[in-house]
N, C-alpha and C positions, 0 to 999 in steps of 0.2 A: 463361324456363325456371326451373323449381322448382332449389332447392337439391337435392333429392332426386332429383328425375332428370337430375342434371350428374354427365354419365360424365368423371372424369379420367384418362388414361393417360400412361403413365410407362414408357416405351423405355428399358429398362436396367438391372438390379438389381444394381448396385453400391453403393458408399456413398455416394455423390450422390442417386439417384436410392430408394432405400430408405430415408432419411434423409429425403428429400425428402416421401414419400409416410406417413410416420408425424409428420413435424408437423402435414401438410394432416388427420389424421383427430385428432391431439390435438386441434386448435380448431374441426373441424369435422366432427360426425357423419352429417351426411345424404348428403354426396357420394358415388358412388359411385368408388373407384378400383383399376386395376389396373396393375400392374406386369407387364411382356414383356419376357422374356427368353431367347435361343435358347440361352444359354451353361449355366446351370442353373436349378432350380425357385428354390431357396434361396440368396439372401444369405449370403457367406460370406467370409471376411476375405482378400485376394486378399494379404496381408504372409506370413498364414501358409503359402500353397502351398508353401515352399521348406520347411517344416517337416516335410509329407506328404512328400516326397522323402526326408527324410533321417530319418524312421521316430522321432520325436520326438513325431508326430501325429498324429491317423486323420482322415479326409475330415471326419465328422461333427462333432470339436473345434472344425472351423472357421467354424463356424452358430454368429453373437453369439445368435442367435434359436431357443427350440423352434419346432418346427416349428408347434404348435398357436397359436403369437404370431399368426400373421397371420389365418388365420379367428377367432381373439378379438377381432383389433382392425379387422376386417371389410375385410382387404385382399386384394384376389383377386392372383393368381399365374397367371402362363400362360407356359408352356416354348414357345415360338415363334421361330423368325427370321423377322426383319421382310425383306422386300425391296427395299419401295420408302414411300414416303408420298404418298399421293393427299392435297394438301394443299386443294384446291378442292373435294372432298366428305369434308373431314375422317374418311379412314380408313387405316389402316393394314392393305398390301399384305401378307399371310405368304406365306411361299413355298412352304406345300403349298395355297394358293390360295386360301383363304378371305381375308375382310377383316372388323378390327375397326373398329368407329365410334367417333368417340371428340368431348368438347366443350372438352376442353381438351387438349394436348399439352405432356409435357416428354419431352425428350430429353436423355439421361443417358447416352450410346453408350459413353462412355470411349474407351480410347485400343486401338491396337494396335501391333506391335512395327513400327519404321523398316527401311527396308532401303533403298538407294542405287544397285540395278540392275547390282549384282555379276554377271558372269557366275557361271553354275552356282550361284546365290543361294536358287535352287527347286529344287535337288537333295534324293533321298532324304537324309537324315542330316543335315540344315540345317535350323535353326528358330529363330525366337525364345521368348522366356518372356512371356507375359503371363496367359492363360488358365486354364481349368480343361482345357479341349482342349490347351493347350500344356503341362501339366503330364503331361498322359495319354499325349501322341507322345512328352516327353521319358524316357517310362521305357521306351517300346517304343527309341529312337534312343541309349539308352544303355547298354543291357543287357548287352550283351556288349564296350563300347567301351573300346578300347584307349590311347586318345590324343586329347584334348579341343583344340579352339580355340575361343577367345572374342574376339568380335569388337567394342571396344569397350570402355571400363574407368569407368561410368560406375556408379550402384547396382545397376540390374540384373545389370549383370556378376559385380560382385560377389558376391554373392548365386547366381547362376550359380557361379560358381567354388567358392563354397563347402561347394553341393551337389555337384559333382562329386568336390570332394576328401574327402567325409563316405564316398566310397567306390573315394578311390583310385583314382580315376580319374587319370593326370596330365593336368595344362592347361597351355595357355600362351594368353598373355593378348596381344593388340595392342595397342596404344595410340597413337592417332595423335601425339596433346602429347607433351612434353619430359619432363612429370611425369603421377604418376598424377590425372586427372579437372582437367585444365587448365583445361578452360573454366570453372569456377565455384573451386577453391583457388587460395591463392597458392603458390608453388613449394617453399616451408618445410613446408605441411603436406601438398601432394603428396606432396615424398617420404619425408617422417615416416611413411603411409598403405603407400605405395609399395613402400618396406621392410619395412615388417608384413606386407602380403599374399605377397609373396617369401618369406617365414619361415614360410609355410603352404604351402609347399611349390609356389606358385604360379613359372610362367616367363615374369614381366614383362618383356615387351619395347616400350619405350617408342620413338616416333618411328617409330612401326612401322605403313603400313596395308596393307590388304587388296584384290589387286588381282583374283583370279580363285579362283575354288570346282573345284576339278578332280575330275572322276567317274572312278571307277577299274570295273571287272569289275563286270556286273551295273548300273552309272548310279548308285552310291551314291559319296557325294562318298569320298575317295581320300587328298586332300591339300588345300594350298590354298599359292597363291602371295601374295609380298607384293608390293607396289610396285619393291623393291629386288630384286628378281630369286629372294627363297629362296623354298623347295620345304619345306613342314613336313609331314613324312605326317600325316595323321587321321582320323577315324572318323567324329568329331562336331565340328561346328560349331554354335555359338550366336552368335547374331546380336543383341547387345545395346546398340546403337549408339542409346539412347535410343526415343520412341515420337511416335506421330503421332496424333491425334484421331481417331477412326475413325465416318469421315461420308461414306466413298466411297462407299457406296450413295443417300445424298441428296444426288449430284452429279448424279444419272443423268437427273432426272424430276420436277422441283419442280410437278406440274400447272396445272390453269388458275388457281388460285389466288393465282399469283404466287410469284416467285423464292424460294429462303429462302437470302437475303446470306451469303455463306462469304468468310475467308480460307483459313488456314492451320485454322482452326475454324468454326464456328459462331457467326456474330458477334451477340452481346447489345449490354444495357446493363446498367448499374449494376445494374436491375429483374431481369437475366435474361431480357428482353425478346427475343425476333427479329425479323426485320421480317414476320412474317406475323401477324397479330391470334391469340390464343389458344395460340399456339405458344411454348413458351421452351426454351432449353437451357441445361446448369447439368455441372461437375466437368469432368473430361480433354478433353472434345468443347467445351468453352465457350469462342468466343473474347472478350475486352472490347475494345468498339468503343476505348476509353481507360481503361488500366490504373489499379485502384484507386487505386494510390498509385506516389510516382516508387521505390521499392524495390522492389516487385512487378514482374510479368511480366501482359502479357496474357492467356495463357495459363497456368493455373497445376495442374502435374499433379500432385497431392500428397494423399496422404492426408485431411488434416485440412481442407486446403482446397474438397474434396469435400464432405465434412461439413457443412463452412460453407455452399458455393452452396446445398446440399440445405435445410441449417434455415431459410435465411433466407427462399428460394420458398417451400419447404412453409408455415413462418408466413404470408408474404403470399398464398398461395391460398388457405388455411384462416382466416382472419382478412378479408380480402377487403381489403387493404392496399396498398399499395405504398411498403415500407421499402427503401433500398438497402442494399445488399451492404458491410459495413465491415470488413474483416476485423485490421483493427488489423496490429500492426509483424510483418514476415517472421519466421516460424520453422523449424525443420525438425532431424528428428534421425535418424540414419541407423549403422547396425554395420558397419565391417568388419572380417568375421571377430568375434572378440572385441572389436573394438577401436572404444570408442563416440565417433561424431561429433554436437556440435550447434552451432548457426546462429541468433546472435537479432540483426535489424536488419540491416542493410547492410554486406557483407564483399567488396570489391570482389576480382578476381583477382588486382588490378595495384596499381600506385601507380595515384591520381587525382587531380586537382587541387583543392586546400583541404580534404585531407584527411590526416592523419598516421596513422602507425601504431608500434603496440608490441606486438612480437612474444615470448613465452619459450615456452623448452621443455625441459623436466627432461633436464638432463646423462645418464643413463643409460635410465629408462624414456619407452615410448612416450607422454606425456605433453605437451601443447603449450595455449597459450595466445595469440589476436592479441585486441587492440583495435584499434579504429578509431574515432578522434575528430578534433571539425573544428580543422584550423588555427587556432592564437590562443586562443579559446577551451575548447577540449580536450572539446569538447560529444561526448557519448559517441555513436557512430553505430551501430556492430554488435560482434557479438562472434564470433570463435571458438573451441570447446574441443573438442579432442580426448583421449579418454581419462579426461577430468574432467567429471561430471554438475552441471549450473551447474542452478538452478533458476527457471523459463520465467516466472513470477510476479515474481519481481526483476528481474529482466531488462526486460519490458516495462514494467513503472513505471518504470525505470530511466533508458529512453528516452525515454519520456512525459515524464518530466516532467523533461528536458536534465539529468543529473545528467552533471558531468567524470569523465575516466579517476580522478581523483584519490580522487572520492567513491566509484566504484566498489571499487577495491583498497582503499581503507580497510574497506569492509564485504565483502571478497571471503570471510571463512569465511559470514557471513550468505548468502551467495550459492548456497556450495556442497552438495552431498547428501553428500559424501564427507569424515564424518568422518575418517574413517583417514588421509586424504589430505591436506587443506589443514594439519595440525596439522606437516606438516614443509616445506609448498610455498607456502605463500599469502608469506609471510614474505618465502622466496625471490625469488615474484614482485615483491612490492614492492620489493626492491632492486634486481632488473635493470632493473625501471623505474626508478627513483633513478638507476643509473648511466649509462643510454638518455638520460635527459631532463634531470639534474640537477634534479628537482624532489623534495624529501622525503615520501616517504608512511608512515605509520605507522599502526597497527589502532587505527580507532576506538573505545571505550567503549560508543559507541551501538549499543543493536541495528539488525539491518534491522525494525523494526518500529518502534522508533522513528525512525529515518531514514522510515518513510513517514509516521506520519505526525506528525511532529515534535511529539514529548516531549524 
């Protein structure tokens, strides 16, 4: 088959999957390709939904793209829900009944909100956030609401809570851990977190779950019980307990084709590969047969990580290649409320073994600081900053190339975006590590530019 007549589709129009389909036509103009999606026409930033809630932004701000982008750069668009994949005559099932053909397949499904088989979990006034459809219920399910629950204290929630309180809505928040977002902080910057969203008028209740959705007058949920016996009245329920790949429809009917391998995802390889010839999947839906690297997750639901699965197929279908997937050292950065989180390298929940840690946090403002470096060596492993903008470029050479906690804090204003900030804190930090470890640290001379590349 001609370059010219290879139809490539693309299940999904997120940022995996549009991402995906704009490097396959940068290196390659003859293919033909389309993108399907039943959620919307357009491409549009699924971060800033919680911005259209809270009248900050209009639906159309949130198109990275004019709309005239995609017939310029000869990418067709089809508003469709898929139903099934007839993978043994390569087409795709819609479910007002037609079927597209297609010669190569990626699936780009992304994820959908989790739910754990709550009773009354499908009640009117119950929903998760993920959608443009989940943005559209949450204004009909909140309109007149008097009393919020959130179920779950992970970003989404957040983020949830914060649009709810943009209009006074009160919430109260569950949280199954000790601290807020246990499974990935240590308990320092929980409840550093913990306490800020509290100050937003939020009603954390930690060690707190969710046992039953109770329907009042009418089958709209009423209240909702906890594990511990309480009765909280409410209106609204958000269901924010993290998300799941959403590939329940390609459980249903893999045709004669042969299987298409699932865990908990959609299992690849390194290539984005599945086990069916021609088929790949890539961003929230992707699972790896064996995670990138031992800091990564098999699954990796993230933004930027989407991005990544998407450029590196689209280069390898467009270029006609097969590069793997590198996405270099973990990062990630996240709001709540005002109050900014980021994540470079390896930040374990807990203590680990042959590994140390040095934690500071500014005496009055919400403000905090961990390293993590190996035993003995003090080889730098990950970082966390909350409140403080570290910048993502130092940080990954940082790692790269095994600099100690030592050499870090000597160049920690090089590090930072916040003038205003490190000229009365960096200082500080370095003594509390001085007085943590007895080791002396004092501000280098040397720029971070010459620390890279050694002038």
């Amino acid at each position: 088959m001609s370059e010219r007549n290879k139809h490539i589709v693309i299940l999904g129009n997120g940022i995996s999957g549009v991402t995906c389909a704009r490097y396959i036509r940068k290196y390659n103009g003859q293919v033909s390709i389309t993108v399907v999606s039943g959620e919307s026409v357009y491409f549009y930033s699924r971060t800033a939904l919680m911005y259209v809630y809270m009248g900050h932004m209009k639906w159309e701000h949130t198109k990275p793209y004019e709309d005239w982008f995609w017939e310029k750069n000869r990418i067709n668009l089809s508003k469709a829900w898929v139903s099934q994949v007839a993978f043994d005559t390569k087409e795709l099932v819609l479910e007002e009944g037609s079927r597209m053909p297609y010669d190569v397949l990626v699936l780009a499904t992304g994820s959908k909100p989790a739910a754990y088989g709550w009773e009354g979990q499908d009640l009117p006034g119950v929903q998760g956030l993920y959608s443009l459809q989940d943005l559209a219920l949450l204004e009909q399910n909140t309109r007149s609401a008097k009393h919020a629950v959130i179920v779950g204290g992970g970003l989404i929630g957040v983020e949830l809570a914060e649009m709810l309180r943009s209009r006074a809505i009160p919430v109260t928040m569950l949280v199954r851990e000790p601290h807020f977002w246990g499974n990935v902080l240590p308990r320092e910057e929980g409840e550093l977190i913990g306490s800020h969203i509290k100050q937003h008028g939020v009603d954390l209740r930690l060690n707190t779950e969710l046992e039953q959705v109770i329907p009042g007058e009418g089958g709209r949920v009423s209240s909702i019980k906890t594990k511990a016996g309480e009765i909280i009245p409410c209106d609204f329920v958000g269901l924010t307990v993290g998300v799941e790949p959403n590939i329940q429809f390609l459980r249903t009917d893999a045709g004669d084709g042969g299987a298409l391998e699932m865990g908990r995802g959609i299992l690849v390889n390194a290539y984005f590969e599945t086990s069916i010839p021609d088929v790949y999947a890539v961003g929230d839906c992707a699972e790896f047969r064996e995670a990138p690297s031992p800091e990564r997750k098999k699954i990796e639901q993230v933004w930027y990580t989407g991005r990544m699965h998407g450029e590196t197929l689209g280069t390898n279908l467009g270029k006609s290649q097969r590069r793997p997937y590198q996405p270099g050292h973990w990062f990630n950065s996240a709001k709540f409320f005002d109050l900014e989180y980021q994540v470079y390298g390896s930040v374990p929940n807990g203590q680990e073994e042959g590994l140390e840690t040095f934690y500071w946090q500014h005496e009055k403002d919400p403000v905090a600081m961990r390293m993590i470096y190996r035993a003995g060596t003090r080889v730098l492993v990950g970082i966390h900053a909350i409140g403080w903008r570290l910048d993502h470029v130092f940080f990954d050479d940082a790692i790269s190339k095994g600099w100690t906690a030592e050499q870090v804090l000597e160049s920690l204003e090089e590090a930072s975006f916040n003038s205003e900030f490190y000229r009365h804190s960096c200082e500080s930090v370095r003594k509390a590590f001085t007085k943590q470890t007895g080791l002396t640290v004092s501000r280098s001379r040397r720029s971070w530019v010459q620390w890279v590349f050694g002038n």
